[in-house]
N, C-alpha and C positions, 0 to 999 in steps of 0.2 A: 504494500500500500504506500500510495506519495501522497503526504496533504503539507500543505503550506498554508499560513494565514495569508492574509491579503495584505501586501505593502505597496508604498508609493508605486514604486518600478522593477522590473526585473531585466536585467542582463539575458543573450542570447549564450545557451551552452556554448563552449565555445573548444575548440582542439587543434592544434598543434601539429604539423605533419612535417620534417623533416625529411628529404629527397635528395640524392642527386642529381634527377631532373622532372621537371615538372610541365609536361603537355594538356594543354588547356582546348580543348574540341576535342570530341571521340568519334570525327565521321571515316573514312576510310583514311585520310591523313594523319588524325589522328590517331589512331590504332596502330597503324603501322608504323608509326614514330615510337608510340608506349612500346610496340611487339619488342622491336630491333633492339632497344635499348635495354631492356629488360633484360632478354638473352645476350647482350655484353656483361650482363652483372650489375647495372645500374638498378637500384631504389630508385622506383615511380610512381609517380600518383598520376592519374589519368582522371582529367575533369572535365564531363560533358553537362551540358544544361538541361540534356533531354533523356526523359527516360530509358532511352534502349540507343546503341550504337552501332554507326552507318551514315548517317548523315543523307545526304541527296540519297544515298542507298538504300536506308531501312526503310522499315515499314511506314513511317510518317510520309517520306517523298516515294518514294517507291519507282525510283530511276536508278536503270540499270550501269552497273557499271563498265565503260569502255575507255579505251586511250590508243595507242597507236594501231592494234589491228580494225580500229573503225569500221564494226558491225562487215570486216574483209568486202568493205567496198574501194578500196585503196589499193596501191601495190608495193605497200609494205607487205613483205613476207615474212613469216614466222617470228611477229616483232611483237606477238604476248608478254606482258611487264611479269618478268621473274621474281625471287626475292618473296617474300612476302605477299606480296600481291597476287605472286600463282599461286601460292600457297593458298590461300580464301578461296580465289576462282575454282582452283582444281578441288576443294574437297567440297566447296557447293554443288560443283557440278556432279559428286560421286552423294551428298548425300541429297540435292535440290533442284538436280535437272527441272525438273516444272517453273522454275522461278519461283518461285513460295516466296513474297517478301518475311514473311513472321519468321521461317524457319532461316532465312539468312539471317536475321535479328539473333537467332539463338547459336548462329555459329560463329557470330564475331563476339556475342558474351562469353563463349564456350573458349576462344581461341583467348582472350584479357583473362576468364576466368582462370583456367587453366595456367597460367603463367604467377607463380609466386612473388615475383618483385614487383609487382603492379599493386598500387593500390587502387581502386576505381573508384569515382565517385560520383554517380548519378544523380539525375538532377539538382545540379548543382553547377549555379553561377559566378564565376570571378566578375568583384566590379571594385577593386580597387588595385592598384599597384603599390609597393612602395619601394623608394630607392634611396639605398645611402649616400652613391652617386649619379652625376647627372646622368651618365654611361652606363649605370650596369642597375641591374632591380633584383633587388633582396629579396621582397616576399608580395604573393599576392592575396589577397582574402575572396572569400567565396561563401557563400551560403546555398544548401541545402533546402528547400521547401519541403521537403518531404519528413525531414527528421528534427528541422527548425535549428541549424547548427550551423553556426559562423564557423570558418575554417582558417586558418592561418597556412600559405604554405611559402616554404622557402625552402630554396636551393641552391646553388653556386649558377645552374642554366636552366633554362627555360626554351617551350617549342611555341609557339603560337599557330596552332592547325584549326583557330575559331572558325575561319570561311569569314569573319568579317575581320577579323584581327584586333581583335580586343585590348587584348596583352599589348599589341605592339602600340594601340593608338592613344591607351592611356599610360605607356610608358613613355611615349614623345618621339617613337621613330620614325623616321621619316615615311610619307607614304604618298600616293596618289590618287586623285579618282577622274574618270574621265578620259580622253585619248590628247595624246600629245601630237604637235599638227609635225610635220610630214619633215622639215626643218632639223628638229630635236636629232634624228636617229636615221636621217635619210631614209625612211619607209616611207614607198612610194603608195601602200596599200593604205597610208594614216594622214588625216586630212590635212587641208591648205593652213586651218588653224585649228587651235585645240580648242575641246567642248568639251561637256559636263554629262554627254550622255553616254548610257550604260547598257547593259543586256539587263534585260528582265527580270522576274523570276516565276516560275510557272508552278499550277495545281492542275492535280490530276482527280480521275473517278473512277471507279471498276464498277461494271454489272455484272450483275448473276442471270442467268435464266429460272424462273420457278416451276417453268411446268404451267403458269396455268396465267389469268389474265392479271395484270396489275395496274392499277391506276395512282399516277402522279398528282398531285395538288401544290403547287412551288411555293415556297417562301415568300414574301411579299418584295423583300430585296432582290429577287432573282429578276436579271436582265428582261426587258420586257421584248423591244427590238432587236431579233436576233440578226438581224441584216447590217444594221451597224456594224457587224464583225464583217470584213470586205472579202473574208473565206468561209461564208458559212455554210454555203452548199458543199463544204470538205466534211462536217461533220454529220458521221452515220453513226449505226447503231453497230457497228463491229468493233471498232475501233474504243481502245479505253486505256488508262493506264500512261506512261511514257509516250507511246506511241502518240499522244497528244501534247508532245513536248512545244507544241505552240502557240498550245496557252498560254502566254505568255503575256507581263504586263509589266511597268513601273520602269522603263528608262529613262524618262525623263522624271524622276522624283531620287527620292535620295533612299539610295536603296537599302541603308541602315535603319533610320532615323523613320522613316516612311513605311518601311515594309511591314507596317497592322494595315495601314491606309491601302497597300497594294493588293496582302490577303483579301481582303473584304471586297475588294473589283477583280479577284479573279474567283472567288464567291458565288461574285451576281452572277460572272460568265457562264462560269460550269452549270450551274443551278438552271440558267437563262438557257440554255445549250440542251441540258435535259428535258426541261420543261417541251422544247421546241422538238426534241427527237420521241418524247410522247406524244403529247397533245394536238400535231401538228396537223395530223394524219397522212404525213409522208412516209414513214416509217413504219407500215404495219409489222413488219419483223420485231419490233419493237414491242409488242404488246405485251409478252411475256416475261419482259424483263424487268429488274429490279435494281434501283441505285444501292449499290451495298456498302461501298465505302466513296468517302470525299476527302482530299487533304486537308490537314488540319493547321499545316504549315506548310507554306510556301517552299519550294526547292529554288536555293538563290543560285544566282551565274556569279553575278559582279558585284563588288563592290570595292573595299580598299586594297589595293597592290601597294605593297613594302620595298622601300631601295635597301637592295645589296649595293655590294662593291662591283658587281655587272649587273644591267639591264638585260635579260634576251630583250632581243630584237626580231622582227621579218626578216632580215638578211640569215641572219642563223639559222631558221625555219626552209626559207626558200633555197638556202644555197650549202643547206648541210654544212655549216662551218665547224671545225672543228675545237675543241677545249682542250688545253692539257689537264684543266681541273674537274673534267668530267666526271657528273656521279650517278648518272642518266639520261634518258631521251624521254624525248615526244615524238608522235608520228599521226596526232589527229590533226585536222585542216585546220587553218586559219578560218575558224569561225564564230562571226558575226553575227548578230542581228541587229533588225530594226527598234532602233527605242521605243516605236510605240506597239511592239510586240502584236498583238490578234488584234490590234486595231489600226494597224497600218495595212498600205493597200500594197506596202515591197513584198516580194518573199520572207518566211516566218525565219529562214536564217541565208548566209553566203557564205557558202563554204569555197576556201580556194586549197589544194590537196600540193604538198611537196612532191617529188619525185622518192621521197628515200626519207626514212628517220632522220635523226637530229639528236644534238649533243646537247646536253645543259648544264651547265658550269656550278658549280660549289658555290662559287660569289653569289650567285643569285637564290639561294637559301638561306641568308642569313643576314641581319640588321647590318648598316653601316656607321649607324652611330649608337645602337645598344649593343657593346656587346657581347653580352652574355644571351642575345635572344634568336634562335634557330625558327627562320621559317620552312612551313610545311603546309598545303593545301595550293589553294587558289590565288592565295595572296604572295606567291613567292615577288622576287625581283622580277619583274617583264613589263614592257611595254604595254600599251592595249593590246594592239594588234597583236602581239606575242601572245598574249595572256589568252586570246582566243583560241588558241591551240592548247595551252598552257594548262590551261585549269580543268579537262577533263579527269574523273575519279584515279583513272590505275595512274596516270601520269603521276598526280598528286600523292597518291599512295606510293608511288616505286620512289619519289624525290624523298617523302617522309620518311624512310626505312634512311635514306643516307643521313638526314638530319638525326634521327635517334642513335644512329650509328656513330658519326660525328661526335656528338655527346659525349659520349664514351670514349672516344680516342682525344677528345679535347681537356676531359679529367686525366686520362693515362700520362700527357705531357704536360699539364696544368696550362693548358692556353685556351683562351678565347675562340670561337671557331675563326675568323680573321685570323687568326696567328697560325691555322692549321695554314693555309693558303699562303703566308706570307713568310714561312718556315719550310715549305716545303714539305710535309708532312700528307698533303692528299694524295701522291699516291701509296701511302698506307692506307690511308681511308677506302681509294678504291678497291686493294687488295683481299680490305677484310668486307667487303660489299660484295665482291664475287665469290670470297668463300661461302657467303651466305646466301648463293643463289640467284643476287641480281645478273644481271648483262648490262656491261656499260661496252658500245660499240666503239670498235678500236683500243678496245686496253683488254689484253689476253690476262688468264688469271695465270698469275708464277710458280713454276715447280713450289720452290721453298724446303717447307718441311715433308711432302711425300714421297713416299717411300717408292712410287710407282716409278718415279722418273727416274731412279737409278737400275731397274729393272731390267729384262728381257720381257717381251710380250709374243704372245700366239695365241690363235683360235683357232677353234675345230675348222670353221669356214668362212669366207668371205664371201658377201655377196657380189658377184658380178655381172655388170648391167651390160648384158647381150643382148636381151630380150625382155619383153615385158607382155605373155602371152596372149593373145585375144581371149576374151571373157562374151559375157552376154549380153555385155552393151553395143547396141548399135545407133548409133546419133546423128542427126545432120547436121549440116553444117549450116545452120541457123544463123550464128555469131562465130566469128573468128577462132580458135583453140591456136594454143601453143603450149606445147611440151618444155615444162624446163629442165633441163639436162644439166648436170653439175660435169664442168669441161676443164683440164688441165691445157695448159699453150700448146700449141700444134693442131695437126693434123682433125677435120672432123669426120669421125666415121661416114661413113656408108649406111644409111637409113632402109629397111625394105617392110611397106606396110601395106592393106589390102583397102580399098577406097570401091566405094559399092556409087554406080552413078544411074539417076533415073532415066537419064539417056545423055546422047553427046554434047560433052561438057570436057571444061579446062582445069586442071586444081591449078594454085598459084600458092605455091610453098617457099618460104623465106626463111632464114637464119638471122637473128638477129641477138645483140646484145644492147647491154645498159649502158651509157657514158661512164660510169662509175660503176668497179669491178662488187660493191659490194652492194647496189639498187638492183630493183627488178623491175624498172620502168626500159620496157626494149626498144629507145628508142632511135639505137643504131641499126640499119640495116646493113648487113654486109655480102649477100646475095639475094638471088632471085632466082625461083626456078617455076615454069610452067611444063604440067605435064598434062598432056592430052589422055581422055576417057575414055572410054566405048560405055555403052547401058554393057548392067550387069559389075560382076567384082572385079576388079581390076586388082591383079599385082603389081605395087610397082618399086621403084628404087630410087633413091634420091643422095645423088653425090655431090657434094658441094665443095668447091677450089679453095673457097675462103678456107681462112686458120684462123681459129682464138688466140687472140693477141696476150689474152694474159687468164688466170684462174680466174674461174667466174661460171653461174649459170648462163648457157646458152637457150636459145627459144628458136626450139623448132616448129614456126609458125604455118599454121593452113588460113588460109582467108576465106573469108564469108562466101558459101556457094549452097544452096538450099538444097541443090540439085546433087548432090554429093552427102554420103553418110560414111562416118569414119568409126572402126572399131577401135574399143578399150578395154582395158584388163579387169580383170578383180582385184588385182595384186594392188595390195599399195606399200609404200616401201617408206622408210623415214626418210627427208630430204628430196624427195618427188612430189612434184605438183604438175595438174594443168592449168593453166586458165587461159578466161576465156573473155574477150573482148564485149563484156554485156554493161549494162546500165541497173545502178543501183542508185533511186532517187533518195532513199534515205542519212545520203551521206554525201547528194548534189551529183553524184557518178552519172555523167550521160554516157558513158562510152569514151566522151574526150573531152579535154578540161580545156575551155577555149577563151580566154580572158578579153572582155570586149575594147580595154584598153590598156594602157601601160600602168598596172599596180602593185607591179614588182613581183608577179607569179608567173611559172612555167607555162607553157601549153604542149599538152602530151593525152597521149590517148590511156587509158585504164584497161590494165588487163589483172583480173581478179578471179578464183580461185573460186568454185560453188561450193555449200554445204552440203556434207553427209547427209541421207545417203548415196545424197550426187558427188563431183566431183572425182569420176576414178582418170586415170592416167589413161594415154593415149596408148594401143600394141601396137606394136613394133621390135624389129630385132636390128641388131649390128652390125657390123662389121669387124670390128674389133672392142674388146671390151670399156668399159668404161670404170678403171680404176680406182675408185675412188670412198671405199666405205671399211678400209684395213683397222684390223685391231691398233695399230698405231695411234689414228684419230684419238684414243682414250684419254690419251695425257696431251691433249696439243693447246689444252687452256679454254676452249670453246666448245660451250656445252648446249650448244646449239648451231641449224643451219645458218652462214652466214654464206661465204663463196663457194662455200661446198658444205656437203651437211655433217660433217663436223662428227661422224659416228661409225662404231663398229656396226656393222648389220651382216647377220650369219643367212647363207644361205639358204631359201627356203626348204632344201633339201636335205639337210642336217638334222637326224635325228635328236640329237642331242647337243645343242650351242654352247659350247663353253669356250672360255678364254682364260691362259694360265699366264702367269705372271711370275717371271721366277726370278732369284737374287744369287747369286754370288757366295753370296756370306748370308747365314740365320738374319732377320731382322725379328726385332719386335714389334711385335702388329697390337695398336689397342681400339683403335678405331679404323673404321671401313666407311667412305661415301660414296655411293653409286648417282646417278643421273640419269634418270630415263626420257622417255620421248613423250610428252603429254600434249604433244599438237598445237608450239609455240605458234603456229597461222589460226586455231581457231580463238574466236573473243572471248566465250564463255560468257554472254551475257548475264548477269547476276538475278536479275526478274523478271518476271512477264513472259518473254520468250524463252517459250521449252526446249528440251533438246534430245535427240534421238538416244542419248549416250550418256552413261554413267560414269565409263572409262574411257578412255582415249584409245584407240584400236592398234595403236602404235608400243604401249605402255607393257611394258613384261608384267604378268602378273605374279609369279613363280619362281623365286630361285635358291639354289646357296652357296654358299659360301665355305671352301676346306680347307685344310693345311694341307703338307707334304702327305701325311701319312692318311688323309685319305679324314680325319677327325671332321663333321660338321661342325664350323662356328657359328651357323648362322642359317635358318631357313624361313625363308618368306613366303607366305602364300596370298592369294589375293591384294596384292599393290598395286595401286593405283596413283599413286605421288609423282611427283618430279624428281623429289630429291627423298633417298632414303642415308640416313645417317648412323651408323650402327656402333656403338660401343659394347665391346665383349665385355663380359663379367669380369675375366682378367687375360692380362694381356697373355699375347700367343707368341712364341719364338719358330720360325721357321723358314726354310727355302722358297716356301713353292704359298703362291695363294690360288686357288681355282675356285672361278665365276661358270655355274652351269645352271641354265633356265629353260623353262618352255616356249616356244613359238606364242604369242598373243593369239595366234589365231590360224588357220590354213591361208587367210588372205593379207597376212601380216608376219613377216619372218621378225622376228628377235633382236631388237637393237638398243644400243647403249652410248650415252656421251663420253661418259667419265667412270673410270672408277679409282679411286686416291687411296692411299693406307697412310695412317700416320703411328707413331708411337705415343702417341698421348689420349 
């Protein structure tokens, strides 16, 4: 029993929380800042203001997560954010393929819960700062609504992953809102002068079907003229969810300070919106449906962007520049909207698509006049125009994993994260980012400490690409296909495939590559070949003079002939892909990116890859083999396809795939990391969109792990991960380690990125 008299006043409980670092937002930035950090051995306190964590993800906004493979309307290839952020994707997708927003709610509590240096602290608001110095902030206070508890926290560093940047704007860092005009950063995409306007922030609705009739009666706020919205003939009764991501409203208002005022107008809309998709009587499909859920909060785009020591910019985006202080990439479009969101008459956004990912610098995660304060989210260092690429979820998610990472190497040497950069010290940072799974392009991760690189390697088999047999697909040639083929310099095989035509007809087959050995935008042609048809199957052969100038996928392309059907295999293999020259409006893809004037973007055509269960590989056989999938690959630091795919793969015909690995001299073995293939090209979209697959088809399910003498240290069954990490009970001395697994599948031989031993 509690009783107290009654006096003047009472004080708010009040507690103490002492951290090494203290991240303030729990949406996907912030999770993945707390993850990273945690697992360096940092004390964390993880403060979100909302009941459950995800942010634009969870269940309150209920937007999917994506960032450079862009819903694979783009021709980024296999450019899924590693690290942490596959980490999420990959085990939503094994336990949430449906998109269940609730049950990804309970896999990012599970993944903070699960982790013992976290403290978490749900709903629960920071609104004061304090600082001893003008530079650096001591402690911030916070309150709890739920448990009525003033907080105290302090730390030596701080992350600010609020989405509005709270931390940072009541600390005094510098920040901006608005686009800066064209002058600033020579971005030819950012206006003649700078303005005040913003992206929006959108709400969403899901229906159910009931089975039986239901009748609407709207709100009295709900939008009365639905024509006002200058797209309202776009809204049907199929459509719910993200997929209405242009709803959108409040760029011209202050998207902090305003965003109750914005809520409540995109309220009317949706409400307005339903009203009109029952009542209307346009939508008899409509009748049995049921509004089940409405947002309750707004999903914001824009608001305050933070200066680091770099700006990105459009130029970095556009023309792929390079960092040495690289601690990730982006690979979604510069995308824009109009300020006045569903009530403008422009398109609901403008996406303009790079040729190739993109670097993003350390500088631009972290304050340049606090600093002890690590950004993460949407508010890093970038321009507008940058930041429209910039602030998509995994983007945000893979930069926060550096930032919590950072943290931690910045108490190891007691510096400021500035001092990590101005000492020399990020490529440490990068080193311990790729042992932990990320992919930062062009920084190979270093033998070091494992044990593998002093080694001999062998497998039972290698896969060699001679052939890749007809299956039961037979497709015409609708849209363009091209074959990407992982090619070493020299010589290009001899091609022989069977081409079925409705009558007499021409194919017109070309060879082509990227301007840059590591893109897959093919916009160099280096032959042409036309081959005449007869009706009926035609055998034919395709020899070409040209030579691959350097390692790189080549694209052995067919051109658009309706009149011509081409087969394909079942077989899919890691590191093979087709695609195919189609249009995907959901990410601005018509086919070819055509800028109507000078904005500082490419013009190039899109060739992108279909979803399972489509997408199989084009048959065909060789001439001579195509080298390229040796047990060596294990240890070459890239744990995915880049100019080649980067992996062992055992021939389909191998009963039994294993790979041994022998030393010299005894080593002690105490830990074992393996790498598998979980389909860095698919998005794994987080909600709404379901998905055929549990596991990635590519993905060993089955293996183990022995000594010399034959002892199991190790057996797996059913994996479905990226990255498996094994520590033995105690450590093992010996010659020999052997890796033996199952085939994934009959249409899927056995493949693997990495596999490392260390003694610790």
């Amino acid at each position: 029993m509690e009783w107290n008299p009654g006096v003047e006043n009472r004080s708010l409980y009040t507690e103490t929380l002492q951290a090494d670092l203290v991240v303030v937002g729990g949406g996907i930035a912030g999770v993945c800042a707390a993850l990273a950090a945690a697992r360096e051995q940092l004390q964390v306190v993880l403060v979100q203001d909302r009941p459950v964590l995800g942010g634009n993800a969870s269940s309150e906004v209920r937007l999917w997560i994506l960032g450079a493979t862009s819903h694979m309307g783009n021709n980024n290839r296999w450019a899924r954010e590693g690290g942490i952020v596959d980490e999420i994707l990959v085990e939503n997708m094994y336990r949430n393929p449906e998109g269940n927003a609730v049950v990804f709610d309970a896999i990012l509590l599970d993944k903070v819960w699960a982790e013992p240096n976290i403290r978490l602290l749900l709903n629960t608001a920071v609104f004061q700062v304090h600082k001893q110095e003008a530079d650096s902030i001591s402690r911030l206070d916070a309150f709890c609504s739920q448990n009525q508890t003033l907080y105290h926290l302090q730390a030596p560093l701080f992350v600010d992953a609020s989405g509005d940047g709270l931390v940072g704007f009541l600390a005094g860092a510098a920040f901006r809102m608005g686009a800066e005009p064209m002058e600033e950063f020579g971005e030819k995409f950012a206006p003649s002068k700078e303005y005040g306007e913003l992206l929006g922030h959108s709400l969403y609705f899901y229906t159910r079907d009931t089975g039986k009739p239901v009748t609407f009666v709207p709100p009295s706020f709900a939008l009365q003229d639905i024509t006002s919205i200058p797209r309202f003939r776009s809204f049907n009764a199929r459509d719910y969810g993200c997929r209405l991501w242009w709803i959108e409203y409040g760029g011209r208002l202050h998207t902090v300070r305003e965003t109750e005022t914005i809520k409540w107008e995109l309220w009317k809309v949706v409400y307005g919106v339903w009203n009109h998709i029952k009542n209307s009587g346009e939508f008899p499909e409509a009748a049995h449906l049921t509004l089940e859920w409405v947002g309750t909060i707004p999903g914001k785009r824009e608001s305050r962007r933070f200066e680091g020591d770099y700006m990105l910019r459009q130029q970095d985006i556009v023309e792929q520049r390079m960092h040495a202080d690289a601690i990730g990439y982006g690979g979604w479009s510069i995308d824009l909207h109009p300020a006045d969101g569903v009530f403008s008459e422009k398109p609901g956004c403008n996406q303009w698509h790079s040729k190739g990912i993109y670097q993003i610098p350390f500088r631009c995660i972290y304050s340049r006049n606090i600093r002890n304060l690590l950004l993460a989210g949407r508010g890093i260092s970038a321009s507008h125009v940058a930041f429209g690429s910039s602030r998509v979820m995994a983007t945000c998610g893979l930069l926060a994993q550096a930032a919590g990472t950072a943290a931690a190497l910045c108490l190891q040497h007691q510096q400021h994260p500035a001092g990590l950069w101005q000492r020399g010290l990020v490529p440490e940072l990068q080193q311990q980012l790729l042992k932990r799974g990320v992919y930062i392009p062009g920084v190979v991760r270093r033998g070091g400490d494992d044990l593998v690189q002093q080694a001999s390697l062998s497998a039972s088999s290698e896969f060699q690409l001679t052939q890749l047999p007809e299956g039961s697909v037979l497709k015409k040639l609708d849209h363009a296909v091209a074959q990407l083929l992982p090619m070493q310099p020299g010589p290009i095989p001899v091609f022989r495939l069977n081409a079925w035509a409705d009558s007499k007809t021409e194919l017109c087959v070309e060879w082509r590559i990227s301007q840059r050995p590591d893109n897959y935008t093919p916009e160099c042609l280096l032959e042409s070949l036309r081959i005449p048809l007869q009706p009926g199957n035609n055998e034919i052969s395709l020899s070409f003079r040209a030579t691959m100038p350097h390692q790189a996928y080549g694209f052995l392309t067919f051109l658009r002939n309706p009149a011509i059907s081409m087969r394909y295999t079942d077989l899919r293999v890691t590191g093979l892909l087709s695609v195919f020259n189609q249009v995907n409006p959901s990410v601005s893809n018509y086919g070819f990116q055509q800028p109507s004037e000078d904005i500082g973007v490419d013009a190039f055509a899109f060739w992108c890859p279909e979803r399972r269960p489509g997408g199989h590989n084009l048959a065909f056989s060789a001439s001579a083999p195509i080298h390229v999938f040796a047990a060596e690959n294990l240890r070459n630091g890239t744990d995915r396809p880049t100019t080649q795919p980067n992996a062992w793969v055992a021939s389909p015909d191998d009963k039994n795939p294993t790979v041994t690995i022998n030393w010299n001299e005894p080593q002690t073995i105490r830990s074992i990391e393996l790498c598998f293939d979980t389909d860095f090209d698919h998005p794994m979209e987080s909600v709404l969109m379901g998905h055929p697959e549990r596991v990635m088809p590519f993905c060993i399910r089955s293996y183990t792990l022995e000594d010399e003498a034959g002892n199991i240290l190790a057996s797996v069954k059913d994996n479905y991960t990226t990255r498996n990490c094994i520590t033995l009970p105690q450590a093992v001395t010996t010659r020999q380690l052997v890796f033996r697994c199952q085939h994934p599948s009959e249409q899927a031989p056995a493949a693997l990125f990495a596999i490392r031993c260390f003694d610790h």
